[in-house]
C-alpha positions in Angstrom: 15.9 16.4 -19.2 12.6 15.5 -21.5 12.2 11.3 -20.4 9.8 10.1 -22.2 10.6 6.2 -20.4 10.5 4.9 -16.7 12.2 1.4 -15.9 10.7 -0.1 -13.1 12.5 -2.3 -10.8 11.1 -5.2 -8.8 12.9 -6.6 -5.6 10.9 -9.6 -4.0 9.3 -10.7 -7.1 12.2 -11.5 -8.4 13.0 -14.4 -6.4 9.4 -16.0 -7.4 11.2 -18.7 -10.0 8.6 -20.4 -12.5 5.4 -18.2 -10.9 7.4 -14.5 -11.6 5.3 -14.4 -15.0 2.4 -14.1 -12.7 3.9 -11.5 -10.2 5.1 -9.6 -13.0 1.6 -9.5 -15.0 0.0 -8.1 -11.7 2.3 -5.8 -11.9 2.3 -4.3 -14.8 -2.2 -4.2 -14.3 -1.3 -2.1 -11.1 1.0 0.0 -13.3 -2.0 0.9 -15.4 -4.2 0.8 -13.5 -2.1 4.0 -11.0 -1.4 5.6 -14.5 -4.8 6.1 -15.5 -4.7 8.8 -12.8 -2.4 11.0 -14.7 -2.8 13.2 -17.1 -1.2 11.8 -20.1 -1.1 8.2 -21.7 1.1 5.2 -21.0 2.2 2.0 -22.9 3.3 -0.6 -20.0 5.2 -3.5 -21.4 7.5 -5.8 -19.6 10.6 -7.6 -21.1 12.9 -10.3 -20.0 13.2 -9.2 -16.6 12.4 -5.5 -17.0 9.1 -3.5 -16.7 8.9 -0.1 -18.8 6.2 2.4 -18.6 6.7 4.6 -22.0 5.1 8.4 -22.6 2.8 8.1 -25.2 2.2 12.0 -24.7 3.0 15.1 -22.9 2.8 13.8 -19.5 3.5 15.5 -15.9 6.8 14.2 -14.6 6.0 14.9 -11.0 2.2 13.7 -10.4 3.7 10.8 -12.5 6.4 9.5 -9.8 3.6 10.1 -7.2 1.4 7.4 -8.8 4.3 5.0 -9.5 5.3 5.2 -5.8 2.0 4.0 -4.5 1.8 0.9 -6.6 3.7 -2.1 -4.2 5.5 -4.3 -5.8 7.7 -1.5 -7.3 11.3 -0.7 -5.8 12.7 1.4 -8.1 11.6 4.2 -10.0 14.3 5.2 -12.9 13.6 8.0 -15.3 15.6 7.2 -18.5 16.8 7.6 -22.1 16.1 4.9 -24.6 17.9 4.9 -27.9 18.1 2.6 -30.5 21.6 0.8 -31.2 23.2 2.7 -33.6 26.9 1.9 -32.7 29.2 2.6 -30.3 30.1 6.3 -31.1 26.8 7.2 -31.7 26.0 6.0 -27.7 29.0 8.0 -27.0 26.9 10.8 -28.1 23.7 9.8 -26.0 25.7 9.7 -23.4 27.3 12.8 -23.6 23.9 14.6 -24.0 22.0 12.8 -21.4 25.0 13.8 -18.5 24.7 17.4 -19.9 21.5 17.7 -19.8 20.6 15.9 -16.2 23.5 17.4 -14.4 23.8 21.1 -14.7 26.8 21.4 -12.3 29.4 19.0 -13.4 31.3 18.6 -9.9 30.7 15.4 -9.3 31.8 11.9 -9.3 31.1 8.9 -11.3 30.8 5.4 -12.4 29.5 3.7 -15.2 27.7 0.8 -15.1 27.2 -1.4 -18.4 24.8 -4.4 -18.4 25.4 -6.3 -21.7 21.9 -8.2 -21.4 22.2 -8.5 -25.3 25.1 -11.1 -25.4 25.6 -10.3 -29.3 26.4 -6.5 -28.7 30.3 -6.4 -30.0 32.0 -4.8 -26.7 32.0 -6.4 -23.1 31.2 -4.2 -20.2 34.7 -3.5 -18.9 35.1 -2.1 -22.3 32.3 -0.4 -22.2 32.6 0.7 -18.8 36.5 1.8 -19.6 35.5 4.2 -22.6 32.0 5.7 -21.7 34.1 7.4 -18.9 36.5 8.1 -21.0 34.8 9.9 -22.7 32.8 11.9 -19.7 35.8 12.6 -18.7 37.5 14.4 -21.9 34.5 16.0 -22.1 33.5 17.3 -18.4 36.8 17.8 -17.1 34.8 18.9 -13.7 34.2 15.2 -13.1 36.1 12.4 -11.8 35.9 8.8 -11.8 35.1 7.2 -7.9 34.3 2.9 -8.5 34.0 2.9 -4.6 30.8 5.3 -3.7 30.5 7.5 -6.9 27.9 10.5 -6.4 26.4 9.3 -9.9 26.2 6.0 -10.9 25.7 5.8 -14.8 23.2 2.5 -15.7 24.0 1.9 -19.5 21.9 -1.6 -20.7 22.3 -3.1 -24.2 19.2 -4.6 -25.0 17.1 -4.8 -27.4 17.3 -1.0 -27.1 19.8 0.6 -24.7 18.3 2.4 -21.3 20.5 5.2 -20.0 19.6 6.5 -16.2 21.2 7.2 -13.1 18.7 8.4 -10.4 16.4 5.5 -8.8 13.7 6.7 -7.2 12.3 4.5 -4.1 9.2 2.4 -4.8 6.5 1.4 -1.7 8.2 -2.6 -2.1 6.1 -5.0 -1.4 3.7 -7.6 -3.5 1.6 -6.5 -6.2 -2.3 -6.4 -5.5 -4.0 -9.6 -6.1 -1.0 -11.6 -5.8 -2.4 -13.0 -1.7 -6.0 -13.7 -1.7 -8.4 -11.2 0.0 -9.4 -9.7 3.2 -11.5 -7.2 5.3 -10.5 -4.4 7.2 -12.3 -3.2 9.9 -11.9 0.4 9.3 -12.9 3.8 11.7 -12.5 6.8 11.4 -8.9 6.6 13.8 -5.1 6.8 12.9 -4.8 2.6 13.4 -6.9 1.0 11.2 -5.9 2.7 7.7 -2.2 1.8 8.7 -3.2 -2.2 9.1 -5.3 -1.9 6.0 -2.1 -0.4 3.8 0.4 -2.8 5.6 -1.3 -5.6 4.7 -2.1 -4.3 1.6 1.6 -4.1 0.6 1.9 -7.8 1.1 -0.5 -8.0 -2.3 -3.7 -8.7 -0.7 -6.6 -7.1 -1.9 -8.3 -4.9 0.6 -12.5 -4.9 1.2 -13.4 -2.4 4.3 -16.3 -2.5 7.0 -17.2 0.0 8.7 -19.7 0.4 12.0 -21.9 3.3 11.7 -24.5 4.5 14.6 -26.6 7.1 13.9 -27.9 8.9 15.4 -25.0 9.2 17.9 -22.6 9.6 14.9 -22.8 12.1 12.1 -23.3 11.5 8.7 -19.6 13.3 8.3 -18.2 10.8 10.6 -19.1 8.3 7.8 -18.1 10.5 5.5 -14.3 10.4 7.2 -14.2 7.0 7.0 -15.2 7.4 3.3 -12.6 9.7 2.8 -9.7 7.2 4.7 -11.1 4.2 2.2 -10.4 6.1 -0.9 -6.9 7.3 0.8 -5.7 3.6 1.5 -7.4 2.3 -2.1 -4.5 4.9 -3.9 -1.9 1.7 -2.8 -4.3 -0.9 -2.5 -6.4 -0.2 -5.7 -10.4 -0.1 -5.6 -11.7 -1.1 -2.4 -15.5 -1.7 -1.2 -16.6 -0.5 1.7 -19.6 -2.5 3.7 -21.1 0.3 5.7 -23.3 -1.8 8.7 -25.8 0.0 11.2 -24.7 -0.8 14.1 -27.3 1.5 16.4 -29.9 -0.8 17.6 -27.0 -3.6 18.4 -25.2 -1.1 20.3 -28.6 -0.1 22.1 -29.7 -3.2 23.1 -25.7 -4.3 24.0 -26.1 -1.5 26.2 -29.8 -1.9 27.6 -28.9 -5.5 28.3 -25.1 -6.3 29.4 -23.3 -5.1 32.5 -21.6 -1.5 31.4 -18.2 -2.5 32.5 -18.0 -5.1 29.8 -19.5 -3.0 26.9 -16.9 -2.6 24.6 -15.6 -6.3 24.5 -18.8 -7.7 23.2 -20.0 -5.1 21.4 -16.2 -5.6 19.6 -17.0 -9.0 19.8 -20.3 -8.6 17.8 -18.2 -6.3 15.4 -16.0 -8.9 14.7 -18.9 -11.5 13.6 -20.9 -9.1 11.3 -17.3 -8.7 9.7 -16.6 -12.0 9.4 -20.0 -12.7 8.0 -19.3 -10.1 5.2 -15.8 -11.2 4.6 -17.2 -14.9 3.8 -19.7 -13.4 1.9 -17.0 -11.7 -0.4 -14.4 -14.5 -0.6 -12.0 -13.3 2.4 -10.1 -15.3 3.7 -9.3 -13.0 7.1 -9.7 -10.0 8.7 -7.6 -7.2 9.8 -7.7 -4.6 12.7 -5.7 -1.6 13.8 -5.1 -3.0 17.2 -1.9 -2.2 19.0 -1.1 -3.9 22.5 -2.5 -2.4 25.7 -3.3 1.0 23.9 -6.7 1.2 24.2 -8.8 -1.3 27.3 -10.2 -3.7 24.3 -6.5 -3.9 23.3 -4.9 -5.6 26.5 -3.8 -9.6 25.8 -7.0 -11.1 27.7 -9.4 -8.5 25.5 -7.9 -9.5 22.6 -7.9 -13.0 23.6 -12.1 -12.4 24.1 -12.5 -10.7 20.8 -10.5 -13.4 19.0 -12.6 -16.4 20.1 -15.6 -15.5 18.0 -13.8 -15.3 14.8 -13.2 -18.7 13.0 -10.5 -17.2 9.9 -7.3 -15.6 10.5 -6.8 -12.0 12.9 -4.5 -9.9 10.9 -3.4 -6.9 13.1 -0.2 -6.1 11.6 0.4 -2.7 13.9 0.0 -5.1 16.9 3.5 -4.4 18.0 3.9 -0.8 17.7 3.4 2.3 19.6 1.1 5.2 18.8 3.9 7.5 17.5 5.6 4.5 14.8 1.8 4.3 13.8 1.2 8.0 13.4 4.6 8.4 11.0 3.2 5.6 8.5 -0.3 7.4 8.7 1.5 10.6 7.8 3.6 9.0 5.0 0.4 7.7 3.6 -1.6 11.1 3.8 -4.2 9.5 6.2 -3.4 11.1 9.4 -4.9 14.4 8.7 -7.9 13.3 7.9 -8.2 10.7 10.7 -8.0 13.3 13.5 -10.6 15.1 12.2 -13.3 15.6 15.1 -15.9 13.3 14.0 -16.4 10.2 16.6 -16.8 6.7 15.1 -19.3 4.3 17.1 -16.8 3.2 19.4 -16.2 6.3 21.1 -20.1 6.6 22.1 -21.2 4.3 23.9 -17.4 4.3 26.1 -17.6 2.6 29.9 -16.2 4.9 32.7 -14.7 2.0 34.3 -14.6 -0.9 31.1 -13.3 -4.2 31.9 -9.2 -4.8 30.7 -8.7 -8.6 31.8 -12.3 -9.7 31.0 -13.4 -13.4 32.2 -14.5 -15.2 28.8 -17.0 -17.4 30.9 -18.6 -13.8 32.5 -18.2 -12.7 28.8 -20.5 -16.2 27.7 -22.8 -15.4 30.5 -23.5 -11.9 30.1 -24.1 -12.3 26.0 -26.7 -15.1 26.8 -29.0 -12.0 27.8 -28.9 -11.1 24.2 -30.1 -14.5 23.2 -33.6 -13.6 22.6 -33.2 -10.4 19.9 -29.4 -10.6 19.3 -29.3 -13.4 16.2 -31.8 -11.0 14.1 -30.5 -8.2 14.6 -27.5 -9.3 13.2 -29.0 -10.6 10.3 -30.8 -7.5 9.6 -27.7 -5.5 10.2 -25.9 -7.6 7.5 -28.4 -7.5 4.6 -29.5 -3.9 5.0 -25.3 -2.7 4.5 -24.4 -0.2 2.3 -21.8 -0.8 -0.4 -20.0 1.9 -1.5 -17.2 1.4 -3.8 -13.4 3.9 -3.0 -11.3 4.5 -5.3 
């Protein structure tokens, strides 16, 4: 079957009442915008209720679907015939040609299903319903009728035009991008923090990125990865800009100064003000992390309890509940899991304690960071205004 139209279906905007209009013109701006990346061109219109995206070309069908089921906010994907109304026996027809054509082998069961969205169309939807399958019937004998659990349900809507389909194809869900405000990721190069960055971007919320580089203890491909993961997640959450901070002579003098035990809580606690300095910088209005309870010694209750105290906006760590292998099968359903085992470390991994702290005492946290007092406030400022911007998409 040649379509030439999608119908897209939304689930939770639906329920938005007076502010839909808005939901649904951030939709159809993500539709677009995910179109652009296929090779063909698209006219995305939305009436009274419904979103279309029509072929304005030869288009691929495939690489098509692909971009439509990264755009959230979309929950159905259904490939279609749309005909104009030229009376009942000439749909009979349309009909007709569109089962022939999408179903090859007619052993299979049906039901149709008529929306009369057009109130002034002649024939109810029992009536409809009644003689569409009549007339599948007479003509693919093969076929049977099943109202209960039909292995083809047959959509027929009179609207202004009439849309015939039958397959819906599952969409991500979610809200569209824009629709929540705006936040920063702290992103590495691991499995986690792409994961938080897409959940959260599914809620609408338009993703910006920071990431901690080190050189020379981490490669210039290690920043590349992470690269690589931004532009990855920014296929669902649209463009994103990553901040890219050097973080080397923090670390260093973290390390030069505080008790090694405790390294990796302030220096995350260090991490975690740079990023919110940016995020207020860039309108954000929280921040979001990877972290997962008690996998990792920064990522026990009382570490997360220390990292949280320095931040003044909202923690976001939507993975915070799951296990490693829940967050690998999202990572693989996204395509970042590949690339985030890739053996390049992030700075994180450097500058590791044999034996690092996992209920740390905030007030021996206070005490120890006061021997940063002298260099630490700078540094931090000089680590801000000397980031890299690079914009993923």
């Amino acid at each position: 079957m040649k379509y030439q139209s999608f119908l897209i279906k939304y689930a939770e905007i639906g329920i938005k009442g007076k502010n839909r209009y808005m939901f649904e013109d951030a939709l159809v701006k993500q539709i677009r915008f995910a179109l652009k990346s296929v090779d063909g061109q698209f006219e995305v219109t939305k009436e009274s209720g419904r979103i279309y995206a029509n072929a304005l070309s030869e288009f691929d069908f495939d690489e098509t679907v692909e971009a439509l089921k990264r755009v959230f906010g979309i929950s159905g994907i259904c490939p279609m015939v749309q005909v104009e109304d030229e009376g009942f026996e000439e749909l009979k027809k349309q009909v007709i040609r569109y089962v022939d054509q999408v179903y090859p082998d007619k052993h299979f069961t049906f039901k149709v299903n008529a929306r009369r969205a057009n109130k002034q169309y002649p024939m109810k939807s029992d009536e409809i319903n009644r003689d569409l399958g009549e007339v599948i019937l007479e003509t693919f004998p093969e076929t049977s009728v099943d109202v209960h659990e039909p292995q083809v349900m047959l959509h027929v809507e009179m609207r202004s035009r009439i849309n015939i389909y039958s397959e819906v194809i599952p969409g991500p869900g979610g809200m569209p991008a824009g629709t929540n405000g705006r936040a920063m990721l702290l992103l590495s190069g691991g499995i986690d923090s792409p994961v938080a960055g897409y959940m959260i971007a599914k809620r609408g919320v338009v993703i910006e990125a920071v990431y901690f580089h080190a050189p020379p203890y981490t490669s210039e491909r290690a920043k590349e990865k992470v690269v690589d993961l931004a532009k990855l997640v920014a296929k669902y959450s649209g463009p994103m800009k990553l901040h890219v901070v050097n973080f080397t002579d923090i670390q260093l003098y973290i390390y030069d100064q505080c008790p090694h035990e405790e390294l990796t809580i302030i220096m995350r606690r260090y991490m975690m003000r740079i990023a919110e300095i940016i995020a207020k910088e860039n309108k954000c209005l929280g921040l979001i992390t990877g972290e997962s309870i008690g996998q990792v010694a920064s990522q026990t209750v009382q570490s997360l309890a220390a990292t949280n105290e320095v931040c003044t906006m909202p923690v976001f760590r939507p993975v915070i509940g799951f296990d490693k292998q829940e967050i690998v099968d999202i990572s693989e359903k996204i395509g970042t899991f590949e690339t985030s085992i890739q053996p390049f470390e992030d700075c994180c991994t450097i500058f590791v304690a044999k034996h690092p702290v996992t209920k740390p005492n905030i007030n021996i946290i206070h005490r120890s960071e006061e021997k940063l007092a002298e260099k630490i406030d700078e540094m931090v400022k000089t680590a801000v205004e000397t980031a890299e911007v690079i914009l993923c998409e």
